[in-house]
N, C-alpha and C positions, 0 to 999 in steps of 0.2 A: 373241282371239275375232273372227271376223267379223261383222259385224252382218247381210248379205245372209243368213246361216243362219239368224236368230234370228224367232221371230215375237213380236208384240206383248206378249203375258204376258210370255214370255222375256226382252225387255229391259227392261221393269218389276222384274222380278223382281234382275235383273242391277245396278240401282244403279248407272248413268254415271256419277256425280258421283267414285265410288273408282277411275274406269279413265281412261288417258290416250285420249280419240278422237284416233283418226289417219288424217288426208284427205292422201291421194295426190295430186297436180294433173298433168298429164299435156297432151297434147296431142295434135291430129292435124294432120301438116303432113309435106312435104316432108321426102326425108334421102336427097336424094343421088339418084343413079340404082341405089343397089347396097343400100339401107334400105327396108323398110316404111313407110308412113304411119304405123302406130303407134307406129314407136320410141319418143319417150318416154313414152308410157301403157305400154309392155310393161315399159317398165326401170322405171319406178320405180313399177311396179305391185309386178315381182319382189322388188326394196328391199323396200317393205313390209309383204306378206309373210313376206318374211324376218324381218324384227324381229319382225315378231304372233307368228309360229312360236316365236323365244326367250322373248316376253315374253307370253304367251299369255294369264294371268291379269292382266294390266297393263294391256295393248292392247286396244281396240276399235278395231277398221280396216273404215274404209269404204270402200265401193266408191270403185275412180279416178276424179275429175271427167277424161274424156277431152277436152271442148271443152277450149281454153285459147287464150290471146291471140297470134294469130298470123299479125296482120296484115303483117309484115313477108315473109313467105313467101307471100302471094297470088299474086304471080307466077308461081308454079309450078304447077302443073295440081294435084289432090288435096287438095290443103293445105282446113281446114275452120279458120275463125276468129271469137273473138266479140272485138266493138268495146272499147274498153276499161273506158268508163263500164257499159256490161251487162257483165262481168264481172268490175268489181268488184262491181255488186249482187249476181251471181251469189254470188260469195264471200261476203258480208254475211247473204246470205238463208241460205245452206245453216251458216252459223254461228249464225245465228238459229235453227234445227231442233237443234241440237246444244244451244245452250244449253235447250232447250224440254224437251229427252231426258231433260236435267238434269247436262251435262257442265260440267266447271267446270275442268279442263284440255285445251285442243285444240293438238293439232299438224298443221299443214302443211306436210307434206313434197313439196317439190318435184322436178317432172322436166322442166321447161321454161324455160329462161334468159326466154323475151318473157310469161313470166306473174310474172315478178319487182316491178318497176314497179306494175302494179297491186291485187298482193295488198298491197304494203305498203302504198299508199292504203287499203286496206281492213281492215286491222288500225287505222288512226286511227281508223275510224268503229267499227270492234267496242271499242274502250278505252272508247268517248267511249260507246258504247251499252250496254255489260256491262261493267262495272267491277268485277264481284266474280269476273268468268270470265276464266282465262290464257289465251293464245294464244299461239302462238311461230309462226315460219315461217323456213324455212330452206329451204333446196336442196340437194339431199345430195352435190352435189360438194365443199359449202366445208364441211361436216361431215367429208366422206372425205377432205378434201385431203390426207393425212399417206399414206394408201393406195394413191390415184389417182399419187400421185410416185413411190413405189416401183414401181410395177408399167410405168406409162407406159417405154417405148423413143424416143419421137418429144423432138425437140427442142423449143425455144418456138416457139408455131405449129401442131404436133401434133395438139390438144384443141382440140374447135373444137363442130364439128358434123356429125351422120357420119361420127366421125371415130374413129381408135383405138381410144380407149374406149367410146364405144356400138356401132362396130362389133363390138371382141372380147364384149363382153356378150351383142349379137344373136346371133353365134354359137353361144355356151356357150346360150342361152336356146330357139333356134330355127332350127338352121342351114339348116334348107330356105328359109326367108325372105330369103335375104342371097343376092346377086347378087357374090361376090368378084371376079367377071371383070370389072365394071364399075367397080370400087372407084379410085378416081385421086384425089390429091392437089389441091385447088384450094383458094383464099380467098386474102386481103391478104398481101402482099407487104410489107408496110409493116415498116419496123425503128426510127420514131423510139418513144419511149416513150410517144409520145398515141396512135398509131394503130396501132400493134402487137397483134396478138391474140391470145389462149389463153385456154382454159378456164380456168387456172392463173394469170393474167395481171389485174389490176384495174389500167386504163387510170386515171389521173390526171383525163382530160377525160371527159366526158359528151357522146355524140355520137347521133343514129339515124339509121340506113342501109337500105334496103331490101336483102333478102338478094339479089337478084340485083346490086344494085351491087357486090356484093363475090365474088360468086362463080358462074362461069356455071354450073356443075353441080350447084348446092345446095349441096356440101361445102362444109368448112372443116377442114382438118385434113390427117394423112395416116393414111385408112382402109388401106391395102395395108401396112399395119403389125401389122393384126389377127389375132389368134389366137385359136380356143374357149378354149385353155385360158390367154388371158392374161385370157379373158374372166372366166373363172369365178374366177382371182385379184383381178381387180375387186370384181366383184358380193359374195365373201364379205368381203373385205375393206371395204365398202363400209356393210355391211351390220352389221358388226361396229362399224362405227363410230357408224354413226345410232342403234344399241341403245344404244350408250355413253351416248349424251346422253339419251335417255328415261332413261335409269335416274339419271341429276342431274335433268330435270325434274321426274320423280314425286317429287322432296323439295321442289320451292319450294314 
């Protein structure tokens, strides 16, 4: 179910506490010269979506929180970011509504790597505040991981950022929005195991870089790799995935 259809009786009536709430986190920022600003609100709007679609009687999905933390991309002209200590309030407050609805499983499914960091700060303060309400948070690449590898063509380095796989997704989702004649390869170059990159990739070290030190065109990846229909192998396979794990949630 979507909650945006429902009016107030309706979700009274509806009993949150039997349904998993599911918040989207998304972002608006830079992606590349050949992306939308909305890339990741459009993708992992679609993602969830998708699951409410399977899990219809299961799911309550709210609207995408589109702001997300993305101070790292200010350099780039478009890019819209909030600071991090407001949003983790951000997070805290709109979990506080949830829990008031009377949900007592929430999921936060991610579409923005620089909103990672803060939501998990803000899950300590939801334990420490609601201790009888679950939270989970994830990001649906490390959900899809098993997916994202079969389908992926590009070597390590690949998956990045407007890169491969959000590019084929844009496609399959929106192709008048994607600029493929701009689409070009850029980000780190770097091959030791601290400073090498992928989506698919967790770096040993802890590091923060301002996205233009790493990349003059926004990218990260290799976008000119993308296809609609590698897109549309993503997205369902993706999607197929993060269902998986609500359906082990809904038993803890």
């Amino acid at each position: 179910m979507l909650l945006e259809n429902l009016s107030w009786p309706e979700v009274k009536r509806l009993k949150p506490a039997s349904k998993i709430l599911l918040l989207p986190l998304g972002s608006f920022e830079q992606h590349g010269p050949h992306l939308p600003l909305t890339t990741d609100t459009d993708i992992v709007t679609a993602v969830a979506r998708g699951v409410e679609r399977k899990r219809t009687n299961r799911i309550l999905c709210l609207p995408t929180l589109w702001p997300g933390h993305s101070t790292h991309h200010l350099f780039f002209p478009g890019t819209l970011s909030v600071s991090q200590a407001p949003y983790i309030q951000l997070i805290i407050e709109l979990c506080r509504s949830a829990v008031n609805l009377g949900a007592r499983k929430v999921f936060l499914l991610n579409g923005h790597g620089g909103n990672d960091v803060p939501v998990r700060a803000a899950m300590r303060e939801l334990k420490s505040q609601f201790p009888q309400t679950r939270f989970v948070f994830a990001s649906y690449w490390t959900l899809a991981a098993n997916t994202i590898r079969s389908v992926r063509d590009s070597g390590q380095g690949g998956l990045g950022h407007a890169c491969e796989m959000e590019t084929s997704i844009m496609l399959h989702l929106c192709p008048e929005r994607v600029r493929m004649e701009l689409a070009r390869r850029d980000g780190p170059k770097d091959t030791d195991p601290y400073r090498k990159s992928d989506m698919q990739y967790g770096r040993p070290i802890y590091f923060v870089n301002e996205f233009h030190e790493v990349s003059k065109s926004g990218t990260i990846g290799q976008p000119e790799l993308a296809t609609s229909a590698k897109g549309e192998r993503f997205l369902e396979g993706i999607v197929e995935e993060v269902t998986a794990f609500v359906d082990e949630f809904a038993k803890w």
